[in-house]
N, C-alpha and C positions, 0 to 999 in steps of 0.2 A: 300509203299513209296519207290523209288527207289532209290539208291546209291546216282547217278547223285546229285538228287537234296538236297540227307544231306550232301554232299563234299561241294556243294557252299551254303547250310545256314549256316556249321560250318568254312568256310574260310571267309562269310561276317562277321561273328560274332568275333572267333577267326583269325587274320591273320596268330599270327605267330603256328597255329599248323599243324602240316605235315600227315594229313591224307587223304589216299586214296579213303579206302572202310571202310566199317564194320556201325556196328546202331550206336545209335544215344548214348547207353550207351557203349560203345568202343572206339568212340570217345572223350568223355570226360576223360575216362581213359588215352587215347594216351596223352591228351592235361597237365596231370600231369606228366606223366611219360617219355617224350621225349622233348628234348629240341628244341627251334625255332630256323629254318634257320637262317644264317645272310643274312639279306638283306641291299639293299644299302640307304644311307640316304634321299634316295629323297621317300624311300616307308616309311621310319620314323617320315616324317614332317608332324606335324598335318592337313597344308590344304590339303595333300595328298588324292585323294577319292580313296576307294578301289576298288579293280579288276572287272570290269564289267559281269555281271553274263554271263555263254554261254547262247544262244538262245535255248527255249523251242522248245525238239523236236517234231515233226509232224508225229504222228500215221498215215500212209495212210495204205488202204484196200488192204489185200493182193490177188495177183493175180489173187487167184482161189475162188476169193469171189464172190457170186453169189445169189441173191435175190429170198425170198422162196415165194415172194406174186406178185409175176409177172402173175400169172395164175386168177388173180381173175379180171382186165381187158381182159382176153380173153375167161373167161369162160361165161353161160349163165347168164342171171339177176336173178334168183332165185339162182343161185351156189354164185352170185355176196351179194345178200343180207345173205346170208348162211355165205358166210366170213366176212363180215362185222357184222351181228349181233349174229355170231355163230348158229350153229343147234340146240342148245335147244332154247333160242330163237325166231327165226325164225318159230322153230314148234310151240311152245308155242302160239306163232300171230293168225297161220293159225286157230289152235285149239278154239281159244278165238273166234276171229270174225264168225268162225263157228256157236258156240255157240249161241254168239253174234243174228247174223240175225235169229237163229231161235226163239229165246225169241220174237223179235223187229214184229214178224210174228203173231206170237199168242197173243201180245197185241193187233196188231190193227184188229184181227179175234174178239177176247174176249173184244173190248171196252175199255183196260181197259190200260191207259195211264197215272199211275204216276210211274212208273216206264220205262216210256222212252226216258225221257231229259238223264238220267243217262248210260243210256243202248245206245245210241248214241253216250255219250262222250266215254266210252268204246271202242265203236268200233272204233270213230277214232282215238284214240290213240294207237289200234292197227296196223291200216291203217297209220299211221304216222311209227311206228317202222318196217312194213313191206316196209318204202317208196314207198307207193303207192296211199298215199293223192292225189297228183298230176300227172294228168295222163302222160304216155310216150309210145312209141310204143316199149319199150325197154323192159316193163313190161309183164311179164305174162299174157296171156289172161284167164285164171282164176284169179287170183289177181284182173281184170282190172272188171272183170264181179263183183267180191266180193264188189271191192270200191263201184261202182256206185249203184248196191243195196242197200249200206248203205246209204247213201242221199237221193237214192229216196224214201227211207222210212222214211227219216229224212222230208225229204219234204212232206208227206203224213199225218207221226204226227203233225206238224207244223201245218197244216189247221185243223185235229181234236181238237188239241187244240187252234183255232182261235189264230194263232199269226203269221201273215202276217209278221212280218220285217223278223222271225227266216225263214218264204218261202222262202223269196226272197233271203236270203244268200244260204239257198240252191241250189236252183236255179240258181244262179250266180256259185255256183262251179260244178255245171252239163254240164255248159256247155263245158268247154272243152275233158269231156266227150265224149258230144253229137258229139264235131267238128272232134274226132278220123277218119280216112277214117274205112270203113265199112270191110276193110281185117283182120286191126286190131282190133278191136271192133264192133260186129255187133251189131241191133237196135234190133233184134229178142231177147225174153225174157225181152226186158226191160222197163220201161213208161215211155218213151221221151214223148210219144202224150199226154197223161195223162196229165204230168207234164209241158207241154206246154201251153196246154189249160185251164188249171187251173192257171196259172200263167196269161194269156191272159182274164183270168175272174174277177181274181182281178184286172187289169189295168180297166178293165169296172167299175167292183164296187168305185175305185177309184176316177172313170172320168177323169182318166188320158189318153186321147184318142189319142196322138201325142204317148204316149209311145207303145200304141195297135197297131198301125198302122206300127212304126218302127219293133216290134216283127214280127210281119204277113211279111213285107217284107222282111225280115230275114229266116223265112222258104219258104217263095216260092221261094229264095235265093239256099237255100239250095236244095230243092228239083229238082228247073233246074240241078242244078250241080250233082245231082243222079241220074237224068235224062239221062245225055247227057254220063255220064260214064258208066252206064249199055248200053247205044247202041253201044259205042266204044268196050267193053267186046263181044256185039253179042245178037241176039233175041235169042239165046237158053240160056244164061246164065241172067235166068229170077228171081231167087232165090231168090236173097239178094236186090230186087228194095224194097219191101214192101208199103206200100196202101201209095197213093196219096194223098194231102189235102182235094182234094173233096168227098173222100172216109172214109177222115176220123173222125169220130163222135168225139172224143174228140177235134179237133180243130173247127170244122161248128158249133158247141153248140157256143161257144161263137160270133162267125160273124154274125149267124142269130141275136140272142140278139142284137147287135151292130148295127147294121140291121136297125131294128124296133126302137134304141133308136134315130137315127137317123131320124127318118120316124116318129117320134113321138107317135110308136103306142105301146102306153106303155100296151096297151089290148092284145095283141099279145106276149109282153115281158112277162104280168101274165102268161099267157098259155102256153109260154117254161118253164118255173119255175114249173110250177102246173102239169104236163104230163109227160107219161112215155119218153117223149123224153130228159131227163135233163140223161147223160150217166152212173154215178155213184154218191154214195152217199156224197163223196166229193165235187162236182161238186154244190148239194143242199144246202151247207154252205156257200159255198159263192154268191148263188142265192139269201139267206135270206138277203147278206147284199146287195146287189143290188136292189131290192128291197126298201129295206129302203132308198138307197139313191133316188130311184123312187116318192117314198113316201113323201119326203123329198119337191123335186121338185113342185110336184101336189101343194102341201098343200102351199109352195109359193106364186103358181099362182091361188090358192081360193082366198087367203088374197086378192090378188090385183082385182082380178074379179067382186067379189061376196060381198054385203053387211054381206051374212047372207045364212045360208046353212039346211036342215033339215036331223038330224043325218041320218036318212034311206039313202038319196041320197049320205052324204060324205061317207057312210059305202060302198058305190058300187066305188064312185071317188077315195078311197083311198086304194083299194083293201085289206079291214077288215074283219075280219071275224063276227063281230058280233058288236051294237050298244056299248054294256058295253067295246071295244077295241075303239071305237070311242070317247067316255067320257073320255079315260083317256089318247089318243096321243091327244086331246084338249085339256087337262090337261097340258099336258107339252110344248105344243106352245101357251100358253097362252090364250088360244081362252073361250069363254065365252057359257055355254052351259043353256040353258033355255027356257023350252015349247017345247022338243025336238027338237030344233034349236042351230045351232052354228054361234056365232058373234063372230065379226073378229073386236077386239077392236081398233086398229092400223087405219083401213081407213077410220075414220071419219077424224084425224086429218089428213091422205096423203091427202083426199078430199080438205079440206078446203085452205093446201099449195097449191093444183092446181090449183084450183080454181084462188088465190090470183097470181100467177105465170101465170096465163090467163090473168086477168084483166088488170096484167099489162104490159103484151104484148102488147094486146091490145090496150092500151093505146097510148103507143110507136106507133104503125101501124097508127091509124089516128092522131096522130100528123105529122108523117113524111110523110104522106100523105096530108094532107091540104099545108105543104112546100112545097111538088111539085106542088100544084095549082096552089099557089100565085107566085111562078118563073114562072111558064107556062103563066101567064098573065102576068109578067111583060116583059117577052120575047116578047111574040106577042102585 
């Protein structure tokens, strides 16, 4: 506590004691032992206010003050995260996520995926304290190669364990990823196409088909623009184009399907599904639920077709594998099964509405027709 400011608490307090300097028990000493100035009666009238304190002085930076973290906007982004989150830290990250992706490696080698929702959140919260959640050109290209691994493996459990909303948030943060230009982040080592077209499989299974169509022109988007930049680079700088949509299986798997569901030829659609042409085993997971929604379709358009069906024939129209699979998806669409036959209990009564929705069409038509007669003769 400085002199300064116990001269004016002990002059607001005490007026009449005459102290310069000294603490705080010296001055109360002073204040018995020496006697008060005379001062004049206008400083002794009670409405009198006491002397106004001097103005709090203002510390400023002495001249040769000089900032010791000026260097961490000028150094690289890894020296940048280094200051920011200190070297132990920092190591600490690199070490962990390491780790990290090789655990996240050998689950989905070994199948065995309860221990990867966990082993994900790990990682990105490593990726979070390394700030490299988010990608930047500013980042590391090791860091940048380490984030995107981890998603796309996030993205790869996510279908093992059948849970499409957890794809698609992946998916959605791959992409700015994916949008890097190719100096800073190359495509080589990583499964954009993979993870593209499996994403483009679920928009199928979905029947979400405005969403499939925007995707696909979004990479052919893409692909002009890598196109036209490797020719401005030169035909000898061929390296970094890498294979074309037409070239490439994980994206034509899903167009052919899309293809056929189009063209109605859902026989065609079994036999991409059913054949070594389906690219990875990923790929056949969510074939299973395409399917079903194929299955789904058919079985519709029997109800409305067909009185009555015999299990042999729905076991080929519904692509089952066996009669006792056909008893029990009629089981669960209510359909009626007897004398190895399956009834389709719903169209007697659509029958009977159409019927009754005819007659009196019908109806209407030659009445309104006899009206034109009788005007037509009374015209002429």
């Amino acid at each position: 506590m400085s002199s300064l400011y116990i001269r004016n608490r002990l002059f607001e307090r005490w007026p009449g004691c005459d102290v310069v300097g000294g603490s705080f028990s010296e001055a109360t000493e002073a204040r018995h032992c020496r006697k008060p100035r005379k001062r004049s009666s206008a400083s002794h009238s009670p409405t009198s206010s006491p002397p106004p304190l001097p103005p709090i002085p203002i510390f400023s930076r002495p001249s040769n003050f000089k900032r010791t973290d000026t260097s961490i906007a000028e150094s690289s982004p890894k020296d940048q995260q280094t200051a920011k989150y200190g070297p132990d830290v920092s190591a600490m990250a690199d070490q962990e996520l390491s780790s990290l992706l090789k655990q996240l490696h050998s689950s989905l080698s070994s199948h065995n995926y309860s221990q990867s929702p966990s082993l994900l959140s790990r990682a990105k919260i490593c990726l979070l304290n390394l700030n490299a959640l988010v990608p930047s050109p500013q980042i590391p290209r090791p860091l940048l190669l380490a984030a995107r691994e981890t998603l796309e493996l996030g993205a790869l459990v996510s279908i093992r364990l059948q849970d499409p909303e957890a794809f698609t948030r992946y998916f959605q943060q791959l992409q700015p990823f994916y949008n890097l230009p190719s100096d800073v982040l190359p495509r080589e080592g990583g499964n954009a196409s993979k993870v593209t077209g499996l994403y483009l499989l679920l928009q199928l299974s979905q029947g979400d088909y405005a969403g499939f169509h925007t995707t696909l022109e979004a990479l052919e988007t893409q692909a002009q623009q890598a196109e036209g930049q490797s020719n401005q680079r030169g035909k000898g700088s061929t390296r970094g184009q890498g294979k074309g949509l037409e070239d490439d299986a994980f994206i034509q798997y899903p167009i052919r399907l899309e293809q056929a569901l189009m063209e109605g030829s859902y026989d065609r659609v079994w036999g991409e599904t059913k054949s070594e042409r389906v690219p990875s085993e990923e790929f056949a997971i969510f074939s299973d639920v395409l399917i079903g929604t194929i299955r789904s379709e058919i079985a519709s358009c029997s109800e409305k077709a067909y009185p009555s069906l015999p299990i042999s024939n729905a076991k080929n129209l519904l692509f089952l594998d066996s009669e006792g699979s056909v008893v029990q998806f009629a089981q669960t669409r209510g359909w009626a099964v007897q004398d190895s036959r399956i009834y389709f209990p719903q169209l007697e009564a659509e029958q009977y509405g159409t019927e009754k929705d005819i007659l009196a069409t019908s109806g209407q038509v030659i009445e309104n027709t006899l009206g034109y007669a009788r005007e037509l003769e009374t015209i002429v």
